[in-house]
C-alpha positions in Angstrom: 0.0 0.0 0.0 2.7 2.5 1.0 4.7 1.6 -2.0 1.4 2.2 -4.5 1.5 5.8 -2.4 5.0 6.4 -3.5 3.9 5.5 -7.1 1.6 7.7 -7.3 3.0 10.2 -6.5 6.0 9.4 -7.9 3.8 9.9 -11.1 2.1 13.1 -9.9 5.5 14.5 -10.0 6.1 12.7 -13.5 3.4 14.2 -15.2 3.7 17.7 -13.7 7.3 17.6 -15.2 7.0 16.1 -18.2 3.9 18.4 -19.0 6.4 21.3 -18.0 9.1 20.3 -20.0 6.9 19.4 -23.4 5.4 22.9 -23.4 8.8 24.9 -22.4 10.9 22.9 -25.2 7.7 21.6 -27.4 7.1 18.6 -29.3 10.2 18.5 -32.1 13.0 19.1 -29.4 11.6 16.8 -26.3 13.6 14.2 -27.5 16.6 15.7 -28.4 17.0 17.8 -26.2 15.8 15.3 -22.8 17.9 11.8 -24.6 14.2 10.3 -24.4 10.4 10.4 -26.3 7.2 10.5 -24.4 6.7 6.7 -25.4 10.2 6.4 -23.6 9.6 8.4 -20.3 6.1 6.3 -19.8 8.0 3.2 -20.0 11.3 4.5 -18.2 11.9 4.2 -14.3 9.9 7.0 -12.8 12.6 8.0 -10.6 15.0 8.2 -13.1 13.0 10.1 -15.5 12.5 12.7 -13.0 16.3 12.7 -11.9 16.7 14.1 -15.8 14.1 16.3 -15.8 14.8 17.9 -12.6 18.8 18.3 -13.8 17.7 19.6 -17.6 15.5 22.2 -15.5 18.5 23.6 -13.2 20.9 24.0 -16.1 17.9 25.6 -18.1 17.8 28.2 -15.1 21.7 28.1 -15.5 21.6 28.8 -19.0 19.2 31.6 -18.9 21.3 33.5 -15.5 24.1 33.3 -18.0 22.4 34.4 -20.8 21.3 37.6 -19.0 25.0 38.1 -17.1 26.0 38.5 -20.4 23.7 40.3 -21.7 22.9 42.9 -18.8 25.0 45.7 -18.1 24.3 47.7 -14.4 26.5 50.8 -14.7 27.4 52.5 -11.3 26.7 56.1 -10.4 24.1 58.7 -11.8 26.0 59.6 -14.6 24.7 63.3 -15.5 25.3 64.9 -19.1 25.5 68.9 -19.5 27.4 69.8 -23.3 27.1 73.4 -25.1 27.6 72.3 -28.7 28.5 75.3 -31.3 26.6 74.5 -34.6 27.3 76.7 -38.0 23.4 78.2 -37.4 22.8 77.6 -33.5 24.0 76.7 -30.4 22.9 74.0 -28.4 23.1 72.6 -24.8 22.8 68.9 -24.5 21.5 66.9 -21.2 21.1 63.2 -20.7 21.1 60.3 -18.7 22.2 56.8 -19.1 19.4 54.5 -18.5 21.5 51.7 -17.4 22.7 53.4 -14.3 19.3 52.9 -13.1 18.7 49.7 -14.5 20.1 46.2 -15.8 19.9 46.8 -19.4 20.8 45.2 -22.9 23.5 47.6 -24.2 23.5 48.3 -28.2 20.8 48.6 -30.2 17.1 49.5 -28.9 14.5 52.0 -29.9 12.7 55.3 -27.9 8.9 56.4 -29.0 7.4 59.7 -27.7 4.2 59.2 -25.8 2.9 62.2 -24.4 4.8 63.3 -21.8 6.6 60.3 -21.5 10.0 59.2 -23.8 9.2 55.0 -24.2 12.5 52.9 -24.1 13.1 49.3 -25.7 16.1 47.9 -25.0 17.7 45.1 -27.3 16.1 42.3 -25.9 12.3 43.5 -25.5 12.2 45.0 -22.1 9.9 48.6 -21.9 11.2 51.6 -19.6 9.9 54.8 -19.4 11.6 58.9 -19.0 9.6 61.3 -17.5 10.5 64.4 -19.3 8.7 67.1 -16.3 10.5 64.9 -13.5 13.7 63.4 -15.4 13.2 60.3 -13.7 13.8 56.8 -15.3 11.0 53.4 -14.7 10.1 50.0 -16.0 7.1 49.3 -17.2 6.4 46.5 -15.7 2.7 46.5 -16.1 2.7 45.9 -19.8 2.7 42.6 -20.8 6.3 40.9 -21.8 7.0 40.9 -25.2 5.9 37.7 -27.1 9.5 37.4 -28.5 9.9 33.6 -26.9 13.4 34.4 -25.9 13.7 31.7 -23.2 12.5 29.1 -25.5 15.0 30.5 -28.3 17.7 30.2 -25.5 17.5 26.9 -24.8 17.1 25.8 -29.0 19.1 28.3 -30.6 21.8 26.7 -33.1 25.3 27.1 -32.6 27.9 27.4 -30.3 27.1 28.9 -26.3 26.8 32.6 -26.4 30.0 34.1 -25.0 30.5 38.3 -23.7 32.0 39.0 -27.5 29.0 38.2 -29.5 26.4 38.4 -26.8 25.4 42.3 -28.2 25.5 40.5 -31.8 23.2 38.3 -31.1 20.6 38.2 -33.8 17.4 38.0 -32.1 16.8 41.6 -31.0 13.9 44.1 -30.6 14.6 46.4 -33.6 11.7 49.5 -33.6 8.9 51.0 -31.6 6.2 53.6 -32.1 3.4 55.5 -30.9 0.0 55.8 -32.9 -1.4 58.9 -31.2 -4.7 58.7 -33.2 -5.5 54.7 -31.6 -3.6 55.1 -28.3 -1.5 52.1 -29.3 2.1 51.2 -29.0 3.7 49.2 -32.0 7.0 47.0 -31.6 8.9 45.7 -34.5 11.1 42.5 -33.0 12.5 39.7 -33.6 10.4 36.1 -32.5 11.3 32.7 -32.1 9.8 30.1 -34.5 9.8 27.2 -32.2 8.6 24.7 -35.1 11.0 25.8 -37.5 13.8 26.5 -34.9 14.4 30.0 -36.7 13.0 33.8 -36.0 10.9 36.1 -37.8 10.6 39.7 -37.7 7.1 40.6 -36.3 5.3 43.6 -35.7 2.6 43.8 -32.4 0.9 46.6 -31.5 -1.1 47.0 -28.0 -3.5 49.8 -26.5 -1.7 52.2 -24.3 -2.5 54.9 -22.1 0.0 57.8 -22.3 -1.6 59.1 -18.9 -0.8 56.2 -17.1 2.1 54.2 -19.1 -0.4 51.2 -18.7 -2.0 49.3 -21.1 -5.2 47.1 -21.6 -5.5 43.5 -23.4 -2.2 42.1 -24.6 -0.2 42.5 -27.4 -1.7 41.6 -31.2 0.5 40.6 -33.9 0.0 42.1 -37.3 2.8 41.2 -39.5 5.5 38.1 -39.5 8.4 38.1 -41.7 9.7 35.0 -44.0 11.7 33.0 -41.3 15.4 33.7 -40.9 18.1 31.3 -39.3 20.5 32.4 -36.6 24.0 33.1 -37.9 26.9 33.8 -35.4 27.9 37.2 -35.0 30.7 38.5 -37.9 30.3 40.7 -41.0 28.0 38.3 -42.9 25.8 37.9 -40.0 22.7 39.2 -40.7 23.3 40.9 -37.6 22.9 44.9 -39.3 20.8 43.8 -42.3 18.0 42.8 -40.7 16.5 46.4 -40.5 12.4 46.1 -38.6 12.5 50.2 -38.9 9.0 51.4 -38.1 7.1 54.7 -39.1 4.0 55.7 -38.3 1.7 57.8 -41.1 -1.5 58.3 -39.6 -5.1 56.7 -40.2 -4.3 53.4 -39.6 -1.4 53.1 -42.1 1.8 51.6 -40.3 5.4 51.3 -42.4 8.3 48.8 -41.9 11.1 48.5 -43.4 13.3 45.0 -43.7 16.5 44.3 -45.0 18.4 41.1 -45.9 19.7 39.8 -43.4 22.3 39.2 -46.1 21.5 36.0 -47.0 22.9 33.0 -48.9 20.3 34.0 -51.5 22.1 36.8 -52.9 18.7 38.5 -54.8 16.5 37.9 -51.8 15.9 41.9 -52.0 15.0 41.5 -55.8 12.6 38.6 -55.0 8.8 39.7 -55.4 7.8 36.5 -53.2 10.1 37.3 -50.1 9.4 40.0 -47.3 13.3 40.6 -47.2 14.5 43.8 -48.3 11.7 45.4 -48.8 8.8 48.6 -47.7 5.9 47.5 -46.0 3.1 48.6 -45.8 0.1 47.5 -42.9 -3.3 48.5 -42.1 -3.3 48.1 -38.4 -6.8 47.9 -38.2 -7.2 44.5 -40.0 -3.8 43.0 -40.2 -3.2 43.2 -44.0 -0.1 44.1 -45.5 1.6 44.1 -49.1 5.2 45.6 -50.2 5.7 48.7 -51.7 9.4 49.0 -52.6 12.2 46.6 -52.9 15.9 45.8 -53.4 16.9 47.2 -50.1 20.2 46.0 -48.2 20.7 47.0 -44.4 18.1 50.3 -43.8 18.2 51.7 -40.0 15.5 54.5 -40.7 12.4 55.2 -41.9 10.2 58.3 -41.0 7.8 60.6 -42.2 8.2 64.4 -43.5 5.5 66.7 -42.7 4.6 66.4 -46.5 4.0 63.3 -46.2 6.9 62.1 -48.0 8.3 59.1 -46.7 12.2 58.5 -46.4 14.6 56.1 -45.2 18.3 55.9 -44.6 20.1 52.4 -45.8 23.9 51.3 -44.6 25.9 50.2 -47.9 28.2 47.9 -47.8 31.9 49.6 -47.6 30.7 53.1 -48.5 27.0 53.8 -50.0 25.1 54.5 -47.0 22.0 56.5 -48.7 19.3 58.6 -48.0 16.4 57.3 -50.4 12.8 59.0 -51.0 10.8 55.9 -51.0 7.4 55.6 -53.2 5.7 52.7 -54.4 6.4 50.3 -57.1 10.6 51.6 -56.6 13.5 49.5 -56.7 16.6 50.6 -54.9 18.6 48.2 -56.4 20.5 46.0 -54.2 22.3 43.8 -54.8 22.6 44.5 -58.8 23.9 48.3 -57.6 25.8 49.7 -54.8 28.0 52.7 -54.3 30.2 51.1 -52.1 32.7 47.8 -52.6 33.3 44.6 -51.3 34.7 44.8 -47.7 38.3 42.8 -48.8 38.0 44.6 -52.2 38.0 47.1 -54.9 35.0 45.2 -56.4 31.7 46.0 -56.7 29.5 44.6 -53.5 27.0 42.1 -55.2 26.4 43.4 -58.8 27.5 43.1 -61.5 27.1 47.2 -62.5 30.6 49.4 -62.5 31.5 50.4 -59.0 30.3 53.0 -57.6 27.4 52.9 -60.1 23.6 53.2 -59.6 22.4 53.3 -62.7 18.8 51.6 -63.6 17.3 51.5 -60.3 15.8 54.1 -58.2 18.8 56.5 -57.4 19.6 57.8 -53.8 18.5 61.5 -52.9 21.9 61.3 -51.2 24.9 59.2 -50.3 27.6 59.2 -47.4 31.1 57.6 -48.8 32.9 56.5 -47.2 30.3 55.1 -45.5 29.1 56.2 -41.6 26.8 53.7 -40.8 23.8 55.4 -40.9 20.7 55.5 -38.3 17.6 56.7 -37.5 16.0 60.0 -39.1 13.8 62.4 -38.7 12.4 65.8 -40.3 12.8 68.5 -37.7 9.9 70.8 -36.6 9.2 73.2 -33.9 12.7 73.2 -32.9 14.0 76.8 -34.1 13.3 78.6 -37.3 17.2 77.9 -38.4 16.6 74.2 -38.2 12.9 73.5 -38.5 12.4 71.6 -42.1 15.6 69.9 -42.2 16.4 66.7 -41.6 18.4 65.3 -38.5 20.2 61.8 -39.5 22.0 59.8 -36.6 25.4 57.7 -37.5 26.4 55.1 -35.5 30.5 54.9 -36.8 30.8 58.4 -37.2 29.1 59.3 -34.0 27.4 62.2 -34.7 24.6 63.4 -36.3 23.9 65.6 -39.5 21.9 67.7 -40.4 20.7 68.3 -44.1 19.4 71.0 -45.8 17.3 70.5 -48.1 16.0 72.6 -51.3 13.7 71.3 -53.6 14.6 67.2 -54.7 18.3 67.8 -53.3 20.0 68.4 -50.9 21.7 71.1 -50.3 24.5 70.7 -47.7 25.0 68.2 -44.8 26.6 69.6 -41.5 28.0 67.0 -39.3 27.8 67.6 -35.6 29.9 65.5 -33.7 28.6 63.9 -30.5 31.3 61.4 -29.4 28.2 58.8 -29.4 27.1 55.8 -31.3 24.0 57.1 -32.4 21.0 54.6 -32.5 17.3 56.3 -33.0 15.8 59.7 -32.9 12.3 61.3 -31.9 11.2 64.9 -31.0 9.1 65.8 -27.8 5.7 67.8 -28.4 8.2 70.9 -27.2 10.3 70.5 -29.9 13.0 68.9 -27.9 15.1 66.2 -30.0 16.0 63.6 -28.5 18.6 61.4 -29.2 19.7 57.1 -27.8 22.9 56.0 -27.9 24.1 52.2 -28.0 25.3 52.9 -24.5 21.9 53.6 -23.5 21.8 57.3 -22.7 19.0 59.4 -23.9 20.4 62.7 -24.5 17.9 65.9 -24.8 18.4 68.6 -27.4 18.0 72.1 -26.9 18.3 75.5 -28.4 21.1 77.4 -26.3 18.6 80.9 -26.2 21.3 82.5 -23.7 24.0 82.0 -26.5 22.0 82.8 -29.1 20.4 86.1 -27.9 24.2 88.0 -27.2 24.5 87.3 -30.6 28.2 85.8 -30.8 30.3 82.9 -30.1 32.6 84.1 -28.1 32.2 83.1 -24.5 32.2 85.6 -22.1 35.4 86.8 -20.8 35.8 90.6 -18.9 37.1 92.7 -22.7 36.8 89.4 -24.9 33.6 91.4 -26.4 35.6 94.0 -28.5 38.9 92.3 -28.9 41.1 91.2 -32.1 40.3 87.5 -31.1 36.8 87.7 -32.6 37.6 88.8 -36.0 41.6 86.9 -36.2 41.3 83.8 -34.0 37.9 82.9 -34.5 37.8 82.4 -38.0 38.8 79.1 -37.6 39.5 78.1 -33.6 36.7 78.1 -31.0 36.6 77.8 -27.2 35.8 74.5 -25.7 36.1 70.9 -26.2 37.6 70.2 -29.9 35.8 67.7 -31.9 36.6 66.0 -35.7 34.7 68.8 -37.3 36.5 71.9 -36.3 39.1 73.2 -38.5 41.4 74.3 -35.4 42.6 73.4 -31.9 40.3 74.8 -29.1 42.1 78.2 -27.4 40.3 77.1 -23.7 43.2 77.3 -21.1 45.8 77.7 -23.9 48.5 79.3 -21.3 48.4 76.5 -19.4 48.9 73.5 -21.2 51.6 72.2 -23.6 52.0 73.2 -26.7 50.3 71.2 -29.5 48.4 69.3 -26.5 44.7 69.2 -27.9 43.3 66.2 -29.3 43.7 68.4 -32.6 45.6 66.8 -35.7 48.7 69.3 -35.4 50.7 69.6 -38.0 54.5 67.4 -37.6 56.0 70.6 -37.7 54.2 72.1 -34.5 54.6 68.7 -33.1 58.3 69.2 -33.0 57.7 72.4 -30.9 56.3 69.8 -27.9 59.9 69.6 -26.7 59.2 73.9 -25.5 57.0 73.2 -23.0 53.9 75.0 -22.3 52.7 78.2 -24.3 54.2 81.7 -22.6 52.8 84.6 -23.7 56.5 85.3 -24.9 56.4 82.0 -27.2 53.1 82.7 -28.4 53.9 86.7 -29.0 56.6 84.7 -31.3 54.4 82.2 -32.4 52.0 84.8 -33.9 54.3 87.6 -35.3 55.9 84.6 -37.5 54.1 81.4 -37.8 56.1 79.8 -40.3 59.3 80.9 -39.1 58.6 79.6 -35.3 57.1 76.3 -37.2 57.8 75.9 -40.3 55.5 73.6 -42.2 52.9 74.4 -39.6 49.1 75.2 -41.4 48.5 78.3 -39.6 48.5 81.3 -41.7 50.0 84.5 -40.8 47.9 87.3 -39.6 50.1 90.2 -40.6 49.3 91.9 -37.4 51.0 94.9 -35.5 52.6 93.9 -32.1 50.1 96.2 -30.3 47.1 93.7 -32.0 49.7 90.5 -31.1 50.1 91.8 -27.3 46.3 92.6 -27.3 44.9 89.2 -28.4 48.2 87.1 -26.0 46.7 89.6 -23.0 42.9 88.5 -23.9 43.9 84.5 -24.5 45.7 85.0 -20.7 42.6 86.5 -18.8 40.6 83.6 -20.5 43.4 80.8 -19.4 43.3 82.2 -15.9 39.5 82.2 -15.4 36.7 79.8 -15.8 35.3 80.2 -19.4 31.2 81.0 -19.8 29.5 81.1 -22.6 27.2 84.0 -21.5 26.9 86.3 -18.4 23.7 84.8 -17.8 24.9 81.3 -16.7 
């Protein structure tokens, strides 16, 4: 009698685990992932059976704490970000925080979305956070349901070799976009989701009702567009890992865009095949879940937005060189792979074609094209941000680390004006205020703003007791500028120059000013010389002489000395 207790229970147990295990790992993998069938584990010692199942569930748990040591980063501190940034039309002061000093994140990649007054996050791997923009204060959203992305399941069945901390940010199954739809209160996600019967993932989009009062939500998400499946591919160049694209926009009545790349498959024309969602414009009616393609032959795009005119553009990363800007209409091909501006990565050849390099010819041309390439982002048109800027567009680069901003006149464009940030640049949005904001791969969320303080005195220079009138303004600050020195300025910074060695800036200096290291620091006696001749105190150097009387030499020395003795400002007002 006691024994047929310990049987049955025994068998309680049993079927509790095995019912467990067959809908964690499902019906293909049960065997090849547990050594046995179902037919097996009935006829199999019962004690046994659950000895395996029991030790396959504590190295599941093991696998998955790995999986997120490796994936999570917790950054210490509250690291706070204040930066006045001199642009050729404004100047700007840049704030931010870094979300994961707040919280374990997924570093690289992500998406933000502007919901009222609230900035959305997405990190890499799914999880929602939230920025207050009145109280500046970072949260997880928690209430909304998790993102159907089957991540543990795609853990434990993924292909390949055990995820180490190199390729853990290259893994390929990532959340890619997110959106607001302010007309249906409804958040959409573009991600990545494991196909448990096929053992690959699909892009999918999923939108769910949200309440931008509360940051809470009602029913659960509601999928309404899966991509052809992809296989996993290790992390490298051919990975898939940046041509996967899942870029969404957002144009009103219903109407939601994404855009896909090609994962750079073995199937070199997937972008040129009609029957395949890879490389190619989207289009979906929320509403009812349809969706057809509207453009094709599109390699690795990481942007895709809206102008006010309804115009609808997208930026696309080349291969080495060729990352465009492209106007994207329906029934266009962009051409990849037949075209490309850029080459192969080991080569001078042509990256897929078969047309010249560097040649676009038969296929929709680019409005315009960055080579060498910067690895283009996110973009949007800018509006209600200042008259100077308001119409252009703001593109984010993720190698170059900046962003630029593009004029444009007519169906051109009319200059591009880099503005360096020192950040990889990942997405874009603009608050209802006009603020731009801007996420970074290391997961800061930096806010843009008009500097009004700078811009209402009216000059550049910062403010230093006499620096208003003096010979600095209209010599020096042609081409040098106070402050930090970034890869767009066209001279060293003149902040503290008395004080520090000479040729010390993170400037390229010229060899020949180089050589003058061995000096020391700047006197005002060395730079009196340095100024009367620059060529003979240097020569070779690129500074150009100034032909200047040594009462205008001793005035602008005297002026650089007061500002290398006291704290710089950049108005009287701060």
């Amino acid at each position: 009698m006691r024994r047929n207790r310990i049987t049955l229970a025994s068998c309680l147990v049993l079927a509790f685990l095995a019912g467990w295990a067959y809908e964690k790992y499902g019906t293909r993998a049960f065997y090849s992932y547990f050594g046995f069938s179902v037919g097996d584990l009935i006829r199999s010692d019962v004690t046994k059976v659950a000895e395996v199942l029991l030790a396959h569930s504590r190295v599941h748990q093991r696998d998955w704490d790995s999986f997120k040591a490796l994936h999570y980063t917790q950054d210490n501190g509250d690291t706070y970000f204040h930066h006045y940034v001199e642009t050729a039309l404004l100047p700007l002061i840049i704030e931010g925080k870094r979300l994961s000093d707040h919280y374990p994140v997924a570093k690289e990649s992500g998406a933000i979305a502007v919901a009222g007054d609230a900035i959305i996050i997405l990190d890499r791997l799914g999880n929602l956070y939230s920025y207050d923009l009145k109280s500046s204060v970072f949260g997880l959203l928690s209430g909304i349901p998790k993102l159907p992305n089957k991540l543990e399941k795609y853990l434990v069945k993924r292909p390949g070799p055990p995820l180490n901390l190199a390729d853990a940010p290259n893994d390929e199954i990532r959340a890619r976009s997110i959106t607001f739809l302010p007309d249906r209160q409804e958040l959409a996600v573009a991600y990545d989701r494991f196909d448990e019967a096929l053992g690959n993932l699909r892009t999918v989009v999923s939108v769910i009702s949200f309440d931008v009062a509360t940051l809470g939500t009602s029913g659960d998400w509601r999928q309404i567009f899966s991509s052809d499946p992809f296989p996993y591919k290790p992390a490298g160049p051919e990975s898939g890992i940046t041509g996967g694209g899942g870029i969404l926009a957002y144009r009103g009545d219903g109407k939601l865009y994404l855009i896909l790349g090609d994962h750079f498959r073995a199937d070199p024309k997937i972008s040129q095949n009609p029957a395949s969602t890879f490389g190619k414009t989207i289009e979906i009616d929320v509403a009812k879940g349809n969706w057809g393609v509207i453009s094709l032959g599109h390699r690795s795009p990481l942007g895709l937005t809206f102008r006010k005119s309804g115009q609808l553009l997208s930026t696309e990363n080349g291969p080495r060189g060729g990352d465009k800007l492209n106007v994207i209409e329906e029934g266009s091909d962009y051409g990849w792979p037949s075209v490309t501006l850029g080459t192969e990565y080991n080569s001078y050849d042509s990256a897929g074609g078969s047309s010249p390099v560097g040649s676009h010819t038969g296929y929709r041309a680019p409005l315009f094209a960055w080579v060498p390439s910067i690895a283009v982002s996110q973009l949007i048109e800018i509006r209600n941000f200042n008259d100077r800027w308001d119409g252009d567009l703001l593109v984010g680069s993720l190698k170059a680390s900046s962003l630029y901003r593009l004029r444009l006149e007519g169906d051109r464009v009319l200059y591009s004006e880099r503005i360096w940030l020192g950040e990889r640049i990942r997405d874009l949005a603009q608050t209802r205020d006009g603020t731009i904001v801007v996420w970074t791969d290391d997961t800061k969320l930096l806010l843009i703003r008009v500097d009004n303080d700078q811009l209402a005195v009216r000059r550049r220079t910062p403010y230093i007791v006499g620096l208003e009138h003096s010979l600095i303004n209209e010599n020096c600050l042609i081409c040098h500028h106070f402050g930090p020195t970034n890869p767009t300025d066209f001279a060293p910074s003149l902040t503290g120059l008395l004080n520090r060695p000479i040729a010390s800036d993170v400037f390229r200096y010229s060899p020949a000013l180089r050589a003058k290291q061995k000096l020391g620091n700047w006197t005002p006696a060395l730079l009196s010389e340095f100024l009367s001749d620059p060529y003979k105190f240097a020569s070779g150097t690129n500074m150009f002489p100034l032909k200047l009387s040594q009462a205008e030499i001793d005035d602008i020395v005297a002026t650089l000395t007061r500002a290398s003795d006291h704290p710089v400002e950049s108005s009287p007002s701060r």
